[in-house]
C-alpha positions in Angstrom: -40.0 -51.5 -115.1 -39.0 -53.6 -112.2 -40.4 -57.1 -112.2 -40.4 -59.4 -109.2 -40.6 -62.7 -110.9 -38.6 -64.1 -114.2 -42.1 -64.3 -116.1 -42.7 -61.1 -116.5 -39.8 -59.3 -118.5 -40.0 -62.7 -120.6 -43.3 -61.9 -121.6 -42.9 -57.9 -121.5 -39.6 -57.9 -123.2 -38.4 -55.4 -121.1 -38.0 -54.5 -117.4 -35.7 -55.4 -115.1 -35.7 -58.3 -112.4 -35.7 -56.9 -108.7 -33.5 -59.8 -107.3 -30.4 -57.6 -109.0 -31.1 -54.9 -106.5 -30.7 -55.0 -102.3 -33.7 -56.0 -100.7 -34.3 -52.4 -99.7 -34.8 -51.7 -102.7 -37.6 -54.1 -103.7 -40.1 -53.3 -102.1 -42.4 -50.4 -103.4 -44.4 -49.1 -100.8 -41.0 -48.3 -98.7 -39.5 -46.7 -101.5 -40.6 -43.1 -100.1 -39.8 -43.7 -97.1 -35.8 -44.9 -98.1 -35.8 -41.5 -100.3 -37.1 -39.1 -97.7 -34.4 -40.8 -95.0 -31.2 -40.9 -97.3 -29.2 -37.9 -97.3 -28.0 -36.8 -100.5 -24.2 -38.2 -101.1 -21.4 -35.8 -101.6 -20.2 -35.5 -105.7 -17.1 -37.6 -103.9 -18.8 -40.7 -103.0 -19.8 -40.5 -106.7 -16.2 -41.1 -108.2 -14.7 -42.7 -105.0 -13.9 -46.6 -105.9 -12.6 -45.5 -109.2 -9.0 -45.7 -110.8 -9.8 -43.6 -113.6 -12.5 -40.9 -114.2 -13.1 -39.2 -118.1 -15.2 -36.2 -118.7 -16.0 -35.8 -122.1 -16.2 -31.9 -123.0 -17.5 -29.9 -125.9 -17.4 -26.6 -126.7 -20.9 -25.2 -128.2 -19.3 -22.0 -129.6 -17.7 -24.5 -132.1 -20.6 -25.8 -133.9 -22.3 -25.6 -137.1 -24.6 -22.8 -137.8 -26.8 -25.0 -139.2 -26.6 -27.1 -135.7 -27.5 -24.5 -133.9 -30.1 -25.9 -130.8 -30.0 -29.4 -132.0 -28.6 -32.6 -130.2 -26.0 -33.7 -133.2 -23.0 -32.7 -130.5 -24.6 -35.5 -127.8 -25.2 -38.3 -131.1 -21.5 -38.0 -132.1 -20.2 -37.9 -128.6 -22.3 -41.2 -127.4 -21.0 -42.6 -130.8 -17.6 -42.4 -129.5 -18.4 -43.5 -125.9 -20.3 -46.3 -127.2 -17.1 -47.3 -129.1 -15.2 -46.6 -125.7 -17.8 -48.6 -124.4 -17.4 -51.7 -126.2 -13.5 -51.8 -125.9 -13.7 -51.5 -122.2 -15.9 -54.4 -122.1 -13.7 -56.4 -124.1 -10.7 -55.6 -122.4 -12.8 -56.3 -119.3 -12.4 -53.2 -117.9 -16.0 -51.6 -115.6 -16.9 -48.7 -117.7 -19.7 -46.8 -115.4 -21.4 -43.7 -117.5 -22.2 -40.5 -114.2 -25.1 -38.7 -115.5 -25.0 -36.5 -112.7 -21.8 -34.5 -113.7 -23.3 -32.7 -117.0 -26.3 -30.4 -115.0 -26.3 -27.6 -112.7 -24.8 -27.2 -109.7 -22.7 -30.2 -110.0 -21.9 -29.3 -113.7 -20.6 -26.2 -112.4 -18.3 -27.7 -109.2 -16.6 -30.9 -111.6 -16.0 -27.6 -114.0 -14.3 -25.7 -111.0 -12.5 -28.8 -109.5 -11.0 -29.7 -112.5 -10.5 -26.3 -114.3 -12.9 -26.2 -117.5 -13.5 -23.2 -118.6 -16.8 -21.8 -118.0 -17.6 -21.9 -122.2 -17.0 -25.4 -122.3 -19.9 -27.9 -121.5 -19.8 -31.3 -119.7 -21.3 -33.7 -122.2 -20.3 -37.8 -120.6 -18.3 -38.6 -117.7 -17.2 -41.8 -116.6 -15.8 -44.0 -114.2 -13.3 -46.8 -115.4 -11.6 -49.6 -113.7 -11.4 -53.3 -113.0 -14.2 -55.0 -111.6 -13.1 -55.9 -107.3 -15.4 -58.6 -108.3 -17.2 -60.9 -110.9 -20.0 -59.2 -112.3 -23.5 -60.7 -111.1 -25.4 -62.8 -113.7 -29.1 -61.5 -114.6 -32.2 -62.0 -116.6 -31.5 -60.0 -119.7 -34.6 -59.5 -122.3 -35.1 -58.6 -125.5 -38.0 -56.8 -127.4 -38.5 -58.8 -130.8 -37.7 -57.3 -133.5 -41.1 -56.7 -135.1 -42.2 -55.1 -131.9 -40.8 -51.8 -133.2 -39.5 -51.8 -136.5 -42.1 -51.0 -139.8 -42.2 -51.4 -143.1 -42.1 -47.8 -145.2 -43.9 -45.8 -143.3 -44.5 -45.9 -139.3 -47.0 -48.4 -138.4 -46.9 -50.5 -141.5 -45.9 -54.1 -139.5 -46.1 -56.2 -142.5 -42.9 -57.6 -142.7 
């Protein structure tokens, strides 16, 4: 959710304050206009401005046949680029997950560009490198703790 003043994520615990966005972007009522007159950016522009680029690929020949159709692949994978993650930050190094890489047409172009084999599947890809400048501060909320976390059984909030 984007809010426009610091009040409301406070209050909502969640959202995220428009002022860390251009101006173009805060306001609503132009967004369909800004989308209909943008052209679509080339899979360049999407890694350009970055030392270092990781895909992260799996094969899903090579699972369990008890995993067959089920997302454990993705959960171990993000457990490892959470831990990449967290040691990127520390070393402060930008670490800048690209959704965009691991679906269709663009799945299949990275593949071809950078020789994957067809069987394998794109699960993560990032972008890594050293900030050209200091991070901006923002509002950052939280949800309290009791907001969505139960006692036994779902729904039970006495705690």
């Amino acid at each position: 959710m984007l809010s426009f003043s610091e009040d409301e994520p406070l209050l909502k615990k969640t959202g995220i304050l428009s002022a860390a966005f251009p101006p173009s972007w805060r306001t609503p009522s132009d967004w369909g206009m800004i989308a209909r007159e943008s052209e679509l950016a080339p899979l360049s522009c999407t890694i350009r401005g970055s030392s270092v680029r990781c895909v992260v690929i799996y094969d899903p020949r090579k699972m369990a046949p008890v995993s067959e159709g089920d997302a454990l692949e993705f959960m171990s994978l993000g457990c490892v680029m959470e831990n990449m993650w967290i040691v990127a930050q520390g070393l402060g190094i930008g670490f800048h997950m690209v959704s965009a890489f691991g679906w269709g047409l663009v799945e299949d172009e990275v593949k071809r560009a950078l020789e994957i084999p067809e069987s394998m599947k794109i699960a993560y890809a990032v972008r890594l490198g050293y900030p050209a400048s200091e991070p901006q501060k923002y509002l950052r909320v939280r949800r309290d703790i009791d907001g969505f976390t139960y006692h036994d059984r779902f729904g039970d909030t006495r705690f």
